[in-house]
C-alpha atoms as a printed R data frame, in Angstrom:
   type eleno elety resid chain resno       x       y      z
1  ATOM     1    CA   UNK     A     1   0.000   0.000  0.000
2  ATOM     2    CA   UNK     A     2   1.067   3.141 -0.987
3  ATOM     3    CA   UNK     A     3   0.459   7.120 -0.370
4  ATOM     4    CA   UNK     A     4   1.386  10.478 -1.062
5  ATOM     5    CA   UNK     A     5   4.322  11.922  1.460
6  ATOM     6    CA   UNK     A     6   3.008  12.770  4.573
7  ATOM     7    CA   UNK     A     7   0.233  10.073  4.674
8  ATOM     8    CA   UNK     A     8   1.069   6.977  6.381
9  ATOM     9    CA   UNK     A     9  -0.327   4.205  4.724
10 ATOM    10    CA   UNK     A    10  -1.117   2.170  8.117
11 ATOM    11    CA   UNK     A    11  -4.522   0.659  8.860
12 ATOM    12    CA   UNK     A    12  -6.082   0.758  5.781
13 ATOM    13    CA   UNK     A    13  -8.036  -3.201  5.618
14 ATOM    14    CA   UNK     A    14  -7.790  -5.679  2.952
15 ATOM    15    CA   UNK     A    15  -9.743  -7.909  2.656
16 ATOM    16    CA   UNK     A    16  -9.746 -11.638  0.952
17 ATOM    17    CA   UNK     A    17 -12.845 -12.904 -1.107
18 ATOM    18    CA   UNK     A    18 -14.268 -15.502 -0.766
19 ATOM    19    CA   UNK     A    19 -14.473 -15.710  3.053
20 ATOM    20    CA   UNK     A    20 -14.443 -12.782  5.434
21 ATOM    21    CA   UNK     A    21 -10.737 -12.918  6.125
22 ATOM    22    CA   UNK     A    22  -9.050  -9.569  6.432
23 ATOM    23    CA   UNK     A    23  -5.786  -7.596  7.157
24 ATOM    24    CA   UNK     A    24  -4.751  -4.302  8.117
25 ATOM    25    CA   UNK     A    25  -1.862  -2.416  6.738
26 ATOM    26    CA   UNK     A    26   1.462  -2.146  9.127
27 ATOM    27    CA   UNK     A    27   3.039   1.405  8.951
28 ATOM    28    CA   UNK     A    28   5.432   0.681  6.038
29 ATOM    29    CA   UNK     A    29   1.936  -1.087  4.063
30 ATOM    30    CA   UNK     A    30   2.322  -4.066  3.502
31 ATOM    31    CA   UNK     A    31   0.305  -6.702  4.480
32 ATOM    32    CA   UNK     A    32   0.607 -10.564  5.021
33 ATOM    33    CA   UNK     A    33  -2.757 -13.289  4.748
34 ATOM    34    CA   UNK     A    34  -1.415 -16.139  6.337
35 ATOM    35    CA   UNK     A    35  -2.553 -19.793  6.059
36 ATOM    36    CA   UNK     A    36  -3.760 -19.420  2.493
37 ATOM    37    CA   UNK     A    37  -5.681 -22.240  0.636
38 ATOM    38    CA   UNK     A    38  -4.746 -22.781 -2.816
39 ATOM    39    CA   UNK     A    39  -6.690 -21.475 -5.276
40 ATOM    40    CA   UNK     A    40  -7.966 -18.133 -6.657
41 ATOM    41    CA   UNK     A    41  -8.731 -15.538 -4.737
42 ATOM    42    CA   UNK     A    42  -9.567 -11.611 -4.942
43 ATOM    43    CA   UNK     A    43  -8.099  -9.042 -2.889
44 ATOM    44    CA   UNK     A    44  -9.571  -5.685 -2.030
45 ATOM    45    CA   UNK     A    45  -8.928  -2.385 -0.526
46 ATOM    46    CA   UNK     A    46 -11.498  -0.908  1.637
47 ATOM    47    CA   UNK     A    47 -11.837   2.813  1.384
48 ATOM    48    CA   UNK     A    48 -13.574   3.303  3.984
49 ATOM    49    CA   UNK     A    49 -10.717   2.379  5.842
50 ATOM    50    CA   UNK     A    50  -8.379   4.981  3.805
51 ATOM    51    CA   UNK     A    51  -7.691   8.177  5.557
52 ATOM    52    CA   UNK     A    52  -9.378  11.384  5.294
53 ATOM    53    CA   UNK     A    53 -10.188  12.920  1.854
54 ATOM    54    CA   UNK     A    54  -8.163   9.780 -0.274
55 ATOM    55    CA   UNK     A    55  -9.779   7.688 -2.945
56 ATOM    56    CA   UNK     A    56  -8.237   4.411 -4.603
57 ATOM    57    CA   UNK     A    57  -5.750   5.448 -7.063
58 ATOM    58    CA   UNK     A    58  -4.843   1.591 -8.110
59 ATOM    59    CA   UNK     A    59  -7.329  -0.895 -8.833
60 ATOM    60    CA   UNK     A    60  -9.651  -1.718 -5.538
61 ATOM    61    CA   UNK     A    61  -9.260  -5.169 -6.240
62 ATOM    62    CA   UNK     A    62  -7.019  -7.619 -7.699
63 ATOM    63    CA   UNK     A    63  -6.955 -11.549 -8.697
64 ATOM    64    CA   UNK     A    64  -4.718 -13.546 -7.152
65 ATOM    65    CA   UNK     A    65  -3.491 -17.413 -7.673
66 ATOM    66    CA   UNK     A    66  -2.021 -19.485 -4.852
67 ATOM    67    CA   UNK     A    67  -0.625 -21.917 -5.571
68 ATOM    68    CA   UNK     A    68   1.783 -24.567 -3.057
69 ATOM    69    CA   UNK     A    69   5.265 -23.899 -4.654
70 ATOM    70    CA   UNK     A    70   4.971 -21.033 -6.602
71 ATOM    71    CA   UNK     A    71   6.000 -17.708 -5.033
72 ATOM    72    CA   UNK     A    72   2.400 -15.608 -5.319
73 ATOM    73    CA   UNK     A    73   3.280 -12.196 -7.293
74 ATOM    74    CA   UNK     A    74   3.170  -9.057 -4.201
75 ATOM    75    CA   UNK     A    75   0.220  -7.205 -4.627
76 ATOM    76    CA   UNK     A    76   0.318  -3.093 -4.956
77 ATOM    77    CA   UNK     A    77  -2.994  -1.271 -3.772
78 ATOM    78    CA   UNK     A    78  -2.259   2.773 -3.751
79 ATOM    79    CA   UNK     A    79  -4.390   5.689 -3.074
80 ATOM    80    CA   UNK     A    80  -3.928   9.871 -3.456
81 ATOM    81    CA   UNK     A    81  -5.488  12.618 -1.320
82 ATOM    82    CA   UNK     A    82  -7.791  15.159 -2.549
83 ATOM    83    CA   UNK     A    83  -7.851  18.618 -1.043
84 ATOM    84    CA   UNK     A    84 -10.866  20.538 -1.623
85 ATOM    85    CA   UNK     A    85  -9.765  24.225 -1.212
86 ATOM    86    CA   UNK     A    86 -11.736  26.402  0.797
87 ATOM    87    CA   UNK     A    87 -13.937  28.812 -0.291
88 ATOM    88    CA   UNK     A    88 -12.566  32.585 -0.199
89 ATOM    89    CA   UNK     A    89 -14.693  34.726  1.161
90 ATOM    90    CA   UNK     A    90 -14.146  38.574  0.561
91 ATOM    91    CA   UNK     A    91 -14.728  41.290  3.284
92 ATOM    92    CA   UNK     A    92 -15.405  44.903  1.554
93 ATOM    93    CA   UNK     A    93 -15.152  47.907  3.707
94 ATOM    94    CA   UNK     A    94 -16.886  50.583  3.135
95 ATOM    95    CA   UNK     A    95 -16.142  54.046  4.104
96 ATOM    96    CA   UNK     A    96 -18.296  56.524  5.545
């Protein structure tokens, strides 16, 4: 997992479909499922779990093959923060 600087990519939950198994994210993000059947299985990124004002900026799921022997490929989820700018609000004086 994977942020812009100055957001910490810790916490965010994956989770593994079929079955309700799910992670969270260490402070580094990565993230380990251990005790895997073989098979396919889909990983996704909940963003609700992202922090404030970020939004998926890699797939929110991915397909992954396990299979006994074969390394499984690491999985990348990333996301980006949005900043809404405030609205500017002008003062006029008036003179008397």
């Amino acid at each position: 997992m994977t942020g812009p600087q100055g957001s910490p990519p810790e916490g965010v939950v994956i989770r593994m479909l079929p079955g309700g198994r799910y992670t969270t994210t260490g402070a580094d993000g990565s993230f380990t499922f251990y005790n895997v059947r073989e098979g396919d299985l889909t990983l996704s990124m909940d963003a609700r779990s992202l922090p404030g004002n970020a939004t998926p900026a890699s797939p929110a799921a991915v397909t992954v093959t396990v299979r006994d022997g074969i390394p499984t490929p690491p999985v990348e989820f990333s996301f980006t923060i949005h900043s809404t700018p405030k609205p500017i609000r002008k003062v006029l004086e008036i003179a008397r």
